[in-house]
ROTIDO-637080 format. One record per residue (C-alpha): x, y, z. Coordinates in nm, 4 decimals. Layout:
{u->X	v->Y	w->Z}
...
This chain:
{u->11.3007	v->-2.5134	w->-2.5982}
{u->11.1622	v->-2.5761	w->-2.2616}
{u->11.5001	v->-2.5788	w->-1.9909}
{u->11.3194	v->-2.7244	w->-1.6890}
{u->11.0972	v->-3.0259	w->-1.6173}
{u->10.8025	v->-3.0189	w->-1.7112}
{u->10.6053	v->-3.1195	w->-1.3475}
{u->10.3100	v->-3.3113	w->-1.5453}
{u->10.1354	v->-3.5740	w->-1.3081}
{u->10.0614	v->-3.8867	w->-1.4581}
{u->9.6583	v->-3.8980	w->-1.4639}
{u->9.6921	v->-3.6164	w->-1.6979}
{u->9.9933	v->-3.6781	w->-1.9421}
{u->9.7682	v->-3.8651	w->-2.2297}
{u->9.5640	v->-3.5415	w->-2.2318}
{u->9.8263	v->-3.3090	w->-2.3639}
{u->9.6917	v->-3.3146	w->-2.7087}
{u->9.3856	v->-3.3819	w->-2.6456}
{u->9.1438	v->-3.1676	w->-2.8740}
{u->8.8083	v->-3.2360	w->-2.7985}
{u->8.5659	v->-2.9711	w->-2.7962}
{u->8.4746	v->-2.9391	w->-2.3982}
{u->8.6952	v->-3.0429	w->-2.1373}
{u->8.5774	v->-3.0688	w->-1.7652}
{u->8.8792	v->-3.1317	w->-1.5350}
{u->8.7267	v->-3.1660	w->-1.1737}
{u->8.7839	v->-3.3556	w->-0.8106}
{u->8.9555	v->-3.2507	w->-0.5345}
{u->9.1468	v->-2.9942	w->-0.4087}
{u->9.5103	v->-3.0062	w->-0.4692}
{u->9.5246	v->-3.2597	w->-0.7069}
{u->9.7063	v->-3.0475	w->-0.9800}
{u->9.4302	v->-3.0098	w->-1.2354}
{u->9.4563	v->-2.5943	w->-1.2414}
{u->9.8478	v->-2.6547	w->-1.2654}
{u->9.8395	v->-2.9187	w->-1.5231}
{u->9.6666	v->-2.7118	w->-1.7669}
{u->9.8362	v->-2.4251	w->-1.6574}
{u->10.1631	v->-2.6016	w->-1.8302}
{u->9.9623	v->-2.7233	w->-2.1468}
{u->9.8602	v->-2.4074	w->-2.1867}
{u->10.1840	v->-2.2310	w->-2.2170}
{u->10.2910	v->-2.5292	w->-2.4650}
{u->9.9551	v->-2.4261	w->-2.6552}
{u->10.0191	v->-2.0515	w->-2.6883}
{u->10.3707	v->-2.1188	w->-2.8161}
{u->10.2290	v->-2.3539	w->-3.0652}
{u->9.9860	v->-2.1088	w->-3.1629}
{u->9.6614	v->-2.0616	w->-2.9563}
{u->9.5238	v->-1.7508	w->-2.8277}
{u->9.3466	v->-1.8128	w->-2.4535}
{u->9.1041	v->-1.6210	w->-2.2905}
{u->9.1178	v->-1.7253	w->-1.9370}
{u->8.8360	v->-1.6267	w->-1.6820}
{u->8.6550	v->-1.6701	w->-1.3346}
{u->8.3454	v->-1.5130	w->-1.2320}
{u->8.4676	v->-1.1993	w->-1.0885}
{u->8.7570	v->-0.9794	w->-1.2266}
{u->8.9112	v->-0.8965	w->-0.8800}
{u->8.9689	v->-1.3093	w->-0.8391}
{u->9.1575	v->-1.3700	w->-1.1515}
{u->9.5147	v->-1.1923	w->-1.0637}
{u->9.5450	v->-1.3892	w->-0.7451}
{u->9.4888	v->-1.7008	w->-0.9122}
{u->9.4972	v->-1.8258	w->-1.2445}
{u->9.7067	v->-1.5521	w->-1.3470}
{u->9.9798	v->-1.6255	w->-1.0689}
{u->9.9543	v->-1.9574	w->-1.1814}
{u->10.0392	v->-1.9492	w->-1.6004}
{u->10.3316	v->-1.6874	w->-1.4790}
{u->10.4435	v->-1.9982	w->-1.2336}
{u->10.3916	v->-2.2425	w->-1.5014}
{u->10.6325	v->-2.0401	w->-1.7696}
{u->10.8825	v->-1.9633	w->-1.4710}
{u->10.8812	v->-2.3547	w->-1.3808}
{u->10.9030	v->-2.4158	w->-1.7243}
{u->11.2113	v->-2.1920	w->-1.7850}
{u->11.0259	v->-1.9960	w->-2.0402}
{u->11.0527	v->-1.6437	w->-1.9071}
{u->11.2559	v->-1.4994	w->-2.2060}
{u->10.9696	v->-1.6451	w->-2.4443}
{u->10.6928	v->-1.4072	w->-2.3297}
{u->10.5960	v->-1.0923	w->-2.2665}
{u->10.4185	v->-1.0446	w->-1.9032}
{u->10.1998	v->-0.7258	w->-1.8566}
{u->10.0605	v->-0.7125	w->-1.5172}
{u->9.8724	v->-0.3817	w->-1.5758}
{u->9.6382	v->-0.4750	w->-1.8345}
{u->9.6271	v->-0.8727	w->-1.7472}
{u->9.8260	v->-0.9887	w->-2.0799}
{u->10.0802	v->-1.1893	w->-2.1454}
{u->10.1811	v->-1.2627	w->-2.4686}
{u->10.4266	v->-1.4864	w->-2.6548}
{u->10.7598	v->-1.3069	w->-2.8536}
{u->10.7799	v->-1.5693	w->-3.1374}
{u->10.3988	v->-1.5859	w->-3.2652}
{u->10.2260	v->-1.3121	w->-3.0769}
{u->9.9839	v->-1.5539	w->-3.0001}
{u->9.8323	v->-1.4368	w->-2.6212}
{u->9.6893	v->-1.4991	w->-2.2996}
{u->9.3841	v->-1.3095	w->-2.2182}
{u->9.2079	v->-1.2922	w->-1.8894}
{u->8.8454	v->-1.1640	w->-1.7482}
{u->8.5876	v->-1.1567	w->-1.5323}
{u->8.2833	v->-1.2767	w->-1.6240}
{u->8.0777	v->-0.9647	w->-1.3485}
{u->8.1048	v->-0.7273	w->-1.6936}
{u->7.9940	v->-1.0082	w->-1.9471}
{u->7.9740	v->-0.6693	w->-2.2167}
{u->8.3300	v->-0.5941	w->-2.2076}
{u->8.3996	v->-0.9275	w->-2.2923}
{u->8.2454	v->-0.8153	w->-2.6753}
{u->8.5525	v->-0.6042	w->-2.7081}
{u->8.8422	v->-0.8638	w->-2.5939}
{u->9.0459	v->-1.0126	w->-2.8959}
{u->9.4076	v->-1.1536	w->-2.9150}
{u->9.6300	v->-0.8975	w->-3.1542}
{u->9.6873	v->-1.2522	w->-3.3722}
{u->9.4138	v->-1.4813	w->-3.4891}
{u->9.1524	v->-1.5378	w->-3.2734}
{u->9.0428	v->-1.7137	w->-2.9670}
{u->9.0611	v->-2.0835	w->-3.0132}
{u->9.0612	v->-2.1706	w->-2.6329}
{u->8.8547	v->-2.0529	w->-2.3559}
{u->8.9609	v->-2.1605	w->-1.9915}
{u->8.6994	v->-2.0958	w->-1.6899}
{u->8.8583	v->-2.1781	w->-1.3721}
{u->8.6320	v->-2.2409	w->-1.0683}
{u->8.3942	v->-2.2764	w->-1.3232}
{u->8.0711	v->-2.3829	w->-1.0446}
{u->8.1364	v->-1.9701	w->-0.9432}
{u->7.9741	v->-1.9073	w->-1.2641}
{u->7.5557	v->-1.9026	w->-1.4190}
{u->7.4268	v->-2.0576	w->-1.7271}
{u->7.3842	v->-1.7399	w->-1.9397}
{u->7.7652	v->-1.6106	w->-1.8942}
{u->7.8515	v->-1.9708	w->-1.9952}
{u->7.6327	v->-1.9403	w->-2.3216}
{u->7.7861	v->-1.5598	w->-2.3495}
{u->8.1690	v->-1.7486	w->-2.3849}
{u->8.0642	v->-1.9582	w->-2.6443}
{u->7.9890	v->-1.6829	w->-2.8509}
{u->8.3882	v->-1.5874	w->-2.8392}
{u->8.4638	v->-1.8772	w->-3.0066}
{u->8.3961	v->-1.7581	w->-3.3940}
{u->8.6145	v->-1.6911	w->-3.6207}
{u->8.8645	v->-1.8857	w->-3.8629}
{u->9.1209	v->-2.1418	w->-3.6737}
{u->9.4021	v->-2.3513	w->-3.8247}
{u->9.3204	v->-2.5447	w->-3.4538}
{u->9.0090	v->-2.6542	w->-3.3186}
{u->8.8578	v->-2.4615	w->-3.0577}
{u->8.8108	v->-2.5942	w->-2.6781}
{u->8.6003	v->-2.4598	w->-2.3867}
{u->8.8033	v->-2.6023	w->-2.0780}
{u->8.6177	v->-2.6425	w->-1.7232}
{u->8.8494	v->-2.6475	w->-1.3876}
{u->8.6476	v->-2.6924	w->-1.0514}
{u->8.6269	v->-2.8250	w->-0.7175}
{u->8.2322	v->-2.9947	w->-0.7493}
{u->7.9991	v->-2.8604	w->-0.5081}
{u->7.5926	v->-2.9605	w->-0.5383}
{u->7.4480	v->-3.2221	w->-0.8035}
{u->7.2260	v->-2.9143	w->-0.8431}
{u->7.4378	v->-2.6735	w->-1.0115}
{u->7.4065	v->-2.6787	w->-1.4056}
{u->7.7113	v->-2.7553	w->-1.4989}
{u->7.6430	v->-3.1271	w->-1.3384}
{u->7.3000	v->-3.1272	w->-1.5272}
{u->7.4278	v->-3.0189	w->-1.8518}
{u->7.7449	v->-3.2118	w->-1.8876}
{u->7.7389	v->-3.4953	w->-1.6766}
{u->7.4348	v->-3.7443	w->-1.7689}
{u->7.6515	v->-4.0472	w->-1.8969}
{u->7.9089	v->-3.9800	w->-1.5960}
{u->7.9599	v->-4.2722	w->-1.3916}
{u->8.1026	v->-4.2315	w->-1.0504}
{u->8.2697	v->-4.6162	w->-1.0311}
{u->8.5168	v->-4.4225	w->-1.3446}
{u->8.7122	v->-4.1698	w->-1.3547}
{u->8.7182	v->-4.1039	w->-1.7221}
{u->8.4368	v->-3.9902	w->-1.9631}
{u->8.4965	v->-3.9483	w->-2.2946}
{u->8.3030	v->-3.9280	w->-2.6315}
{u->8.3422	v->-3.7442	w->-2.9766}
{u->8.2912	v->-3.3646	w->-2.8727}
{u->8.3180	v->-3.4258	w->-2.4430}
{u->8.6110	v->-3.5138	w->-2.1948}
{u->8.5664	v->-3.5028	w->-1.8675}
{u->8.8846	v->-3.6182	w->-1.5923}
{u->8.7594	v->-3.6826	w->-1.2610}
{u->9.0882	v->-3.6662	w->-0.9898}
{u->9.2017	v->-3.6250	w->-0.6045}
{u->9.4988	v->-3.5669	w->-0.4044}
{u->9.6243	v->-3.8993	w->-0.5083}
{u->9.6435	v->-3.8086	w->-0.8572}
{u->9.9323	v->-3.5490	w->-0.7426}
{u->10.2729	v->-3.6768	w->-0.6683}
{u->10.3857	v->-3.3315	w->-0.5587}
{u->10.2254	v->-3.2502	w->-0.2664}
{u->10.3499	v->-3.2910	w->0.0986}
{u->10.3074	v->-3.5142	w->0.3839}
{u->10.1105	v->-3.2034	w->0.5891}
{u->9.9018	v->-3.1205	w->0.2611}
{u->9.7620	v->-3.5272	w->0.2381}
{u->9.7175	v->-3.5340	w->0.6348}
{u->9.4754	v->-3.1929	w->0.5965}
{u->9.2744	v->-3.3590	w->0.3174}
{u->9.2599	v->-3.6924	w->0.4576}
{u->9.1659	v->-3.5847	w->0.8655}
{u->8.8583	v->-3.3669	w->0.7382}
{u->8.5914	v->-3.3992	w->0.9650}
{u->8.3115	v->-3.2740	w->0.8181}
{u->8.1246	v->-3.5006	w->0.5295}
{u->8.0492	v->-3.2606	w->0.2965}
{u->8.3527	v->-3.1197	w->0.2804}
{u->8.5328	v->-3.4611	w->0.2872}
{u->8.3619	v->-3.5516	w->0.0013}
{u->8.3945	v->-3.2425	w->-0.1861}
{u->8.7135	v->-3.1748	w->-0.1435}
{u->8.9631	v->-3.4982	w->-0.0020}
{u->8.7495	v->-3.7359	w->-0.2826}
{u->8.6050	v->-3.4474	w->-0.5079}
{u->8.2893	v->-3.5480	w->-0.5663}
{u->7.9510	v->-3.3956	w->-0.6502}
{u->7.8045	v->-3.3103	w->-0.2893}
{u->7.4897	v->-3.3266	w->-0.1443}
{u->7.3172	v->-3.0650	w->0.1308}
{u->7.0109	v->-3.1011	w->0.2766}
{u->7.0674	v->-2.8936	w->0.6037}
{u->7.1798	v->-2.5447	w->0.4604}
{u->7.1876	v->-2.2722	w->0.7194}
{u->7.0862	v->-2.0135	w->0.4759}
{u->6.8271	v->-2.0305	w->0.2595}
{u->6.7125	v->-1.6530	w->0.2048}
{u->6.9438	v->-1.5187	w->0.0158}
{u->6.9785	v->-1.4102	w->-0.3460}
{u->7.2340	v->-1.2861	w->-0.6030}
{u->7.1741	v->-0.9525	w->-0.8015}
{u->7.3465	v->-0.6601	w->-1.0086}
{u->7.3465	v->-0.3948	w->-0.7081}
{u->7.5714	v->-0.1413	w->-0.8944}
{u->7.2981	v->0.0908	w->-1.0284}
{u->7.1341	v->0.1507	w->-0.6353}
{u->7.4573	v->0.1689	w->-0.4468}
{u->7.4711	v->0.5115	w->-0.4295}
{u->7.1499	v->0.5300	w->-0.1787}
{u->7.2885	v->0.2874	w->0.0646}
{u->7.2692	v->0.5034	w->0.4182}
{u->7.2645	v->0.2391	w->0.6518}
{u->7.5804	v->0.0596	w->0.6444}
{u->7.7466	v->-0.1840	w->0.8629}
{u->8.0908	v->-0.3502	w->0.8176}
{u->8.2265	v->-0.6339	w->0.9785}
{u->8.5803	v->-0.8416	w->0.9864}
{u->8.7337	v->-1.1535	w->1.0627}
{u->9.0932	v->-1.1998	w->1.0899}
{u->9.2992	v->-1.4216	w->0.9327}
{u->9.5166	v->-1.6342	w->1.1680}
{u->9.7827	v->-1.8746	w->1.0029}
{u->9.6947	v->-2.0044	w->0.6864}
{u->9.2788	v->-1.8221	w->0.7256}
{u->9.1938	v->-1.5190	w->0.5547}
{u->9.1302	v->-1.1718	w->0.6435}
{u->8.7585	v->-1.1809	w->0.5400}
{u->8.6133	v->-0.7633	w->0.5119}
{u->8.2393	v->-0.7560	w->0.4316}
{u->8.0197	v->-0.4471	w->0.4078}
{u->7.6583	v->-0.4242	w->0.4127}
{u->7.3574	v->-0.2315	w->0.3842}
{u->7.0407	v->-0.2905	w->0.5928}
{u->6.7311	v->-0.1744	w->0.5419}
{u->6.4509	v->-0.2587	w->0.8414}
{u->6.1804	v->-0.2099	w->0.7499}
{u->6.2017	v->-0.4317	w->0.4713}
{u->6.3986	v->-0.6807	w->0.6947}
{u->6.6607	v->-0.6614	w->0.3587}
{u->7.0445	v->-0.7081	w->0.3663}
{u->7.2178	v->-0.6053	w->0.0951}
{u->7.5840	v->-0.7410	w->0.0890}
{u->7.7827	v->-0.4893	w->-0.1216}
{u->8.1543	v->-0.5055	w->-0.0734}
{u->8.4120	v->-0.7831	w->0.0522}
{u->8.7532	v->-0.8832	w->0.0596}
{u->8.9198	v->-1.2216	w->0.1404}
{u->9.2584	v->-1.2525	w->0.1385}
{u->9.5284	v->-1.4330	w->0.3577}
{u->9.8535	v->-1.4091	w->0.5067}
{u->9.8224	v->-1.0141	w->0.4861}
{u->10.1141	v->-0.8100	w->0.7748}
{u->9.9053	v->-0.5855	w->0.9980}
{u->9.9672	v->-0.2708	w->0.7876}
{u->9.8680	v->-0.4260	w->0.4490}
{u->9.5481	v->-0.5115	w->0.6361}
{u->9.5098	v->-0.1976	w->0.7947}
{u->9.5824	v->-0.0395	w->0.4562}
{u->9.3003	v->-0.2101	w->0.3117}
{u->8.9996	v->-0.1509	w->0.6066}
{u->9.0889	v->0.2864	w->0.5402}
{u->9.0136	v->0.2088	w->0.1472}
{u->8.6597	v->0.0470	w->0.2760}
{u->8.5560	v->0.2444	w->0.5655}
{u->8.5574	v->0.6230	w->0.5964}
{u->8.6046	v->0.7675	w->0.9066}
{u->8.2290	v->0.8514	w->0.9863}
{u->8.1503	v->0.4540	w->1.0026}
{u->8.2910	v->0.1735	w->1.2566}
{u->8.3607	v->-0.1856	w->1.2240}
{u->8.3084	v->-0.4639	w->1.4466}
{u->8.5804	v->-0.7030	w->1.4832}
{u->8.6741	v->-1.0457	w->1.5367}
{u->8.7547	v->-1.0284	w->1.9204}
{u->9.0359	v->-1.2759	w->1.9142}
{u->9.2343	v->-0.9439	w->1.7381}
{u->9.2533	v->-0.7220	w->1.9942}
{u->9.6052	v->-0.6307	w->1.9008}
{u->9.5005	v->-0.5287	w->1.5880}
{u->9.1961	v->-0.3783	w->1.6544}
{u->9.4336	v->-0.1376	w->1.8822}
{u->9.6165	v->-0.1150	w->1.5899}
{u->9.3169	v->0.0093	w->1.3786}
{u->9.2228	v->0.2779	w->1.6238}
{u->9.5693	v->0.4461	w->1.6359}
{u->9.5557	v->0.4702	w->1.2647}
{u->9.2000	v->0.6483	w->1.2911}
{u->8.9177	v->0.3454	w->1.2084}
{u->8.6960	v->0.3165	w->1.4373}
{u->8.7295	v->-0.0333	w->1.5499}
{u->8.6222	v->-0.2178	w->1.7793}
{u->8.5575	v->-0.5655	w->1.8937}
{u->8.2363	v->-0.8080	w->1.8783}
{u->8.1024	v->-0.8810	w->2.1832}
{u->8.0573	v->-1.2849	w->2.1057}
{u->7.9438	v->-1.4787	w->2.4360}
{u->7.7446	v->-1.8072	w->2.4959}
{u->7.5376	v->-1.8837	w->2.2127}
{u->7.6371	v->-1.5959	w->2.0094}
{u->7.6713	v->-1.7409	w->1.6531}
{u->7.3237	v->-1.9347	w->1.6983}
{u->7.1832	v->-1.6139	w->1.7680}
{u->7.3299	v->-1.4910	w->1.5097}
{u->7.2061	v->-1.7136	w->1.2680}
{u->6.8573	v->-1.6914	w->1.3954}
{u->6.8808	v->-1.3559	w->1.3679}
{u->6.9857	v->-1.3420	w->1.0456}
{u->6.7631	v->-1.5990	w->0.8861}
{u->6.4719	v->-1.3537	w->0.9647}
{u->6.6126	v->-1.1268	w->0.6910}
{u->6.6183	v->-1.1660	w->0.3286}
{u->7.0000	v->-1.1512	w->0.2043}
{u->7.0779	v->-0.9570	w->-0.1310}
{u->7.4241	v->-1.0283	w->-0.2777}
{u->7.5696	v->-0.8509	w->-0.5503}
{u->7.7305	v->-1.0572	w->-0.8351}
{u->8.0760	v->-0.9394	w->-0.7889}
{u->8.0902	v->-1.0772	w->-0.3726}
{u->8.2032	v->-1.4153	w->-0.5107}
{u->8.3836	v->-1.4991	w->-0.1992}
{u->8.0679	v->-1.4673	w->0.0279}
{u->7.8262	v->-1.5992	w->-0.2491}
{u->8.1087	v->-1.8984	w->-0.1754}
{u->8.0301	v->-1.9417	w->0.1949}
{u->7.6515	v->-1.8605	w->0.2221}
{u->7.5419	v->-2.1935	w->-0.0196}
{u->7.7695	v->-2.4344	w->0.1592}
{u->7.7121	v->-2.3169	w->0.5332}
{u->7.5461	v->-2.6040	w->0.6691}
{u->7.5068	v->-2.7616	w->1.0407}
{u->7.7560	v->-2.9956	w->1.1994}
{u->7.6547	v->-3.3674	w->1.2249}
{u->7.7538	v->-3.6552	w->1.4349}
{u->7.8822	v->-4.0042	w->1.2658}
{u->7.5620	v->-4.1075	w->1.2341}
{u->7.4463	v->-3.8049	w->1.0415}
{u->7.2153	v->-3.6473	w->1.2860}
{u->7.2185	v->-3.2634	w->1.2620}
{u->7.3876	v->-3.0885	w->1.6034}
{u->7.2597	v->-2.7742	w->1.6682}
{u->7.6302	v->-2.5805	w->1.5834}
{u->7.7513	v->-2.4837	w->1.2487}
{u->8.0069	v->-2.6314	w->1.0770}
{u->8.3508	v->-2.4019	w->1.1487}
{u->8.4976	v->-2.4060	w->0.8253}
{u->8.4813	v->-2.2112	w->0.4616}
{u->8.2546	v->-1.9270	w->0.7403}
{u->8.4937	v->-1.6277	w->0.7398}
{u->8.2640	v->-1.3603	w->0.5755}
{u->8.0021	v->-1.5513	w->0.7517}
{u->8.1121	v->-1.4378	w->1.0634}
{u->8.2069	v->-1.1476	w->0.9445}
{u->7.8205	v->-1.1247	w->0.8806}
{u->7.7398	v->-1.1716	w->1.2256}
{u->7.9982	v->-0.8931	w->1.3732}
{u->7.9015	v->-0.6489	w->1.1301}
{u->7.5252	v->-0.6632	w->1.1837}
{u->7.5991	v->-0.7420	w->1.5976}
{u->7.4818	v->-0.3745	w->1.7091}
{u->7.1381	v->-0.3933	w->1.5231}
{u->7.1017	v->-0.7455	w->1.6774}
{u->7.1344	v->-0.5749	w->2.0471}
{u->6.9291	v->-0.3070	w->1.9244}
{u->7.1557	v->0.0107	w->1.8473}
{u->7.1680	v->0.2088	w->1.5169}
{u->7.5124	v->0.2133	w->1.2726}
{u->7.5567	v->0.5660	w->1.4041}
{u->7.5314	v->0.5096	w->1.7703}
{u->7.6796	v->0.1358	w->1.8031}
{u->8.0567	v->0.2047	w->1.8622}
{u->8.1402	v->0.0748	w->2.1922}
{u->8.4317	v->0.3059	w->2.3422}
């Protein structure tokens, strides 16, 4: 018996039961889709279905989807039906032992091995589903076998970014933009904004409604499919880089700090010259970390032999860096610097590896400011950019011309 309220918004309350084979719940950000099913997904495990729940990369899942079933059963006063196992990512229902399952999708193989300890998998859930390719897409489908008393769903949840990514060009050729709704035998798709949520704040509408930028107002205040013709970045490319880590020797790392409600945004790269080749290799992105949880997490990155370059605007805890032994120290910015930067940077090719989801993020929707009449200004737009500019610090010293091992400015 549920004890609380169930917090169900109304746009999505004749979708409870809904069965149909795919389901693509997309729009804007904060309009309660991930919550939503969230709840119906706790009411579907204790009626019997086993989930597997993933995003792209393993690290990402914990922080998000995961927090958010454990909020749903908490909201939902369902604690004492359910067994939560933070180690291995499980939780699993007392009465049925029916389970939720979660993955990344950056070790597609293990994926071969996961099965609920009842029954089988009858729902798959892939939040931030654009963060994923075709062929891991195809791989989930292939966890759906087995015999079901229920029919099996493959769910989509997403904030839409390009009309070029496949999910719009597989799922979406009888959409219609005037509706919100699509619907036929084996499809569903919900389309839904900000307005669609009837629990968010005054401060949370103002944010969505006073973006600036186009793109991003029509991404993520309406939610809709975007278009980008003025990219900053167009040399770059996503690869498996795990089998020629080891032979990195050339490393740079660079951070920007997280002020308010920003991230701390860690990136660390490997540059090869002669090739003009940048291979990004390690990240994290994470916000409202104290200084020692994010000086914690810089010693786990960066031995003691290498320096990072900083976000200036931290000088107190850069200082704070140094007395605990990293070599710290602060970027040297000045007129023009991030245009520079970029022009710099655009004369390399940029290698990504698959599990960097955060920068692989940034680098596709980094695009130029415009004015209201859409001409392009010559200034990047300053938002969704934190590894970017971590980028830029963290290559900095080979852009004025020193090597990683002499660069440290004292």
């Amino acid at each position: 018996m549920i004890r609380k309220q169930l917090l169900i918004n109304d746009k999505y309350l004749p979708y409870v039961n809904d069965t149909r084979r795919v389901q693509i719940l997309f729009g804007g950000s904060s309009s309660g889709k991930s919550y939503f099913l969230s709840q119906r997904a706790v009411m579907d495990v204790i009626k019997g279905r086993n989930y597997l729940v993933v995003r792209n990369v393993a690290d990402t899942v914990r922080k998000s989807v995961y927090n958010e079933i454990i909020k749903a059963i908490i909201t939902m006063g369902l604690e004492h039906k359910f067994i939560i196992r933070k180690g291995d990512l499980t939780i699993t229902c007392k009465d049925n032992n029916r389970q939720f399952l979660f993955a990344g999708l950056d070790n597609v193989e293990k994926l071969k091995s996961i099965t609920p300890i009842e029954g089988v998998i009858t729902d798959i859930w892939i939040e931030e589903a654009t963060e994923i390719d075709y062929n891991s897409y195809k791989q989930l489908r292939k966890r759906l076998r087995g015999l079901s008393d229920v029919p099996k769903r493959i769910i989509f949840s997403f904030n839409p970014i390009l009309q070029t990514h496949w999910i719009y060009k597989e799922f979406f050729g009888g959409w219609d933009d005037t509706k919100d709704i699509y619907s036929d035998d084996n499809l569903l798709i919900i389309h839904s904004t900000y307005k669609d949520n009837h629990f968010l704040t005054k401060d949370d509408i103002e944010e969505l409604e006073n973006e600036s930028d186009r793109y991003f107002y029509e991404v993520y205040t309406l939610g809709k499919w975007g278009v980008l013709g003025d990219v900053i970045f167009r040399n770059w490319t996503v690869r498996d880089l795990s089998k020629i880590r080891s032979s990195f020797n050339n490393i740079y790392n660079g951070m920007d700090f997280g002020f308010s409600n920003d991230p701390n945004a860690y990136i660390r790269v490997h540059v090869n010259n002669a090739k003009k080749e940048i291979y990004v290799f390690d990240e994290f992105y994470q916000s409202k970390m104290l200084f020692d949880e994010t000086i914690s997490a810089v010693k786990k990155k960066v031995p003691q032999s290498e320096f990072i370059t900083c976000d200036s605007a931290g000088d107190l805890i850069i200082a704070e860096m140094n007395r605990h032994g990293i070599n710290a120290t602060a970027a040297i910015k000045g007129p023009n610097s991030v245009n520079a930067g970029i022009l710099w940077l655009q004369g390399y090719k940029i290698i990504i590896d698959k599990t960097c989801q955060h920068f692989k993020n940034e680098i596709q929707t980094y695009h130029w400011l415009e004015d209201k009449h859409g001409n392009r200004l010559n200034k990047p737009v300053d938002k969704d950019n934190h590894l970017m500019d971590a980028l830029r610090y963290a290559t900095e010293p080979l852009q004025h011309g020193s090597s990683a091992s002499s660069a440290r400015r004292l």
